[in-house]
N, C-alpha and C positions, 0 to 999 in steps of 0.2 A: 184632677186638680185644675182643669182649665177655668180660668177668668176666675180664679178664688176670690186674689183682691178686689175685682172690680163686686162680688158677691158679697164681698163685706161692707164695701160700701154703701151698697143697694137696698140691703139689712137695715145698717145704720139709719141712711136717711129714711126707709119707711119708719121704723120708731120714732127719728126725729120728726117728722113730717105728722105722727098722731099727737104727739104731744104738742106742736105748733097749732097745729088744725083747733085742737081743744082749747087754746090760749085764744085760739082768733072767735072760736064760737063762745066766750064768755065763759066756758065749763070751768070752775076752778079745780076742777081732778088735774089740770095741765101741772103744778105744782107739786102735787102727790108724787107723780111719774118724772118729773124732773128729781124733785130731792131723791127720788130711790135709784138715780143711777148709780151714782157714786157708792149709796149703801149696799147694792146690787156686785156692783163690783169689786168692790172690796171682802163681801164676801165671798163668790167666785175666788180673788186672788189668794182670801186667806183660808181658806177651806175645802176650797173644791167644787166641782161640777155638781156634784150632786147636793151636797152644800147650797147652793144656787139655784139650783130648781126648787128646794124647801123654802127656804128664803122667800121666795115669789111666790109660790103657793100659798103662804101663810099673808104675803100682804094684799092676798087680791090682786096682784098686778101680773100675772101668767100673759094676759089678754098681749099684753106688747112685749113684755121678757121673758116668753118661752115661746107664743102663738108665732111670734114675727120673727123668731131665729129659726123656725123651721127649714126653711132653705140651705141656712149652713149643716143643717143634719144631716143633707145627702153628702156631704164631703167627707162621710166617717163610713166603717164597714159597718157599725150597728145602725141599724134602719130601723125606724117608726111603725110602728103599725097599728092604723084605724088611730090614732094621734091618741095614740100611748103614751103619754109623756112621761108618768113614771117608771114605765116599763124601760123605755127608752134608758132616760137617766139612768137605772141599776145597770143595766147591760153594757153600759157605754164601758163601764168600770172593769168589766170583763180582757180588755184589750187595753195594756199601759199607755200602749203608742195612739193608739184611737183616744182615748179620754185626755190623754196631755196634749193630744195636735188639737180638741175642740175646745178646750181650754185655753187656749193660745188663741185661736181665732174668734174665740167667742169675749177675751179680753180684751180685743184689739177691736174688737166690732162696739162692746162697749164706751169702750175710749173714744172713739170716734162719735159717739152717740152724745155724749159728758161735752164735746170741743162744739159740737153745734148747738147742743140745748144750752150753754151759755151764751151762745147770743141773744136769747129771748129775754133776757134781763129777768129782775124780777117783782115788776109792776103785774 
């Protein structure tokens, strides 16, 4: 568990940091990926982990809300492999304590993601 918070942080800002980078280079996907935190997140809060990996899956957006949490997946006993990510997600479910402590930090990673991408306004 060493340096977890400073790892959620790190998280955060690299999402926040793609979705800026995309605002700065004219891409308007920057919008896309801004509105779908909050949508992102609340499903997470209202459904579950795995709930939240479907979520993403279906809008296209994995590339920054599952690709770029891959760091906090080492903080759990279920481990990745060859970047399984469904695999992943089912297994997580396996262990109460594992799927509610990446739920908690993958909430807390999102929130933090939500408090920076409103300062890019939205021009």
């Amino acid at each position: 568990m060493d340096k977890l918070e400073y790892k959620i942080n790190e998280v955060a800002f690299e999402i926040f940091k793609a979705i800026k980078d995309m605002k700065e280079s004219k891409n308007n996907e920057w919008k896309k990926y801004r509105n779908e935190i909050d949508k992102a997140l609340g499903v997470l809060a209202n459904d579950g982990v795995y709930a939240y990996w479907g979520y993403c899956k279906s809008k296209n957006i994995e590339n920054l809300f599952i690709e770029k949490i891959e760091p906090l997946m080492e903080y759990t006993k279920t481990k990745l492999n060859d970047e399984n990510y469904e695999e992943y997600f089912q297994k997580l479910s396996n262990d109460i304590n594992d799927l509610l402590f990446f739920k908690e930090i993958l909430e807390k990673t999102l929130t933090y993601v939500r408090y920076h991408a409103k300062a890019l306004g939205d021009d």
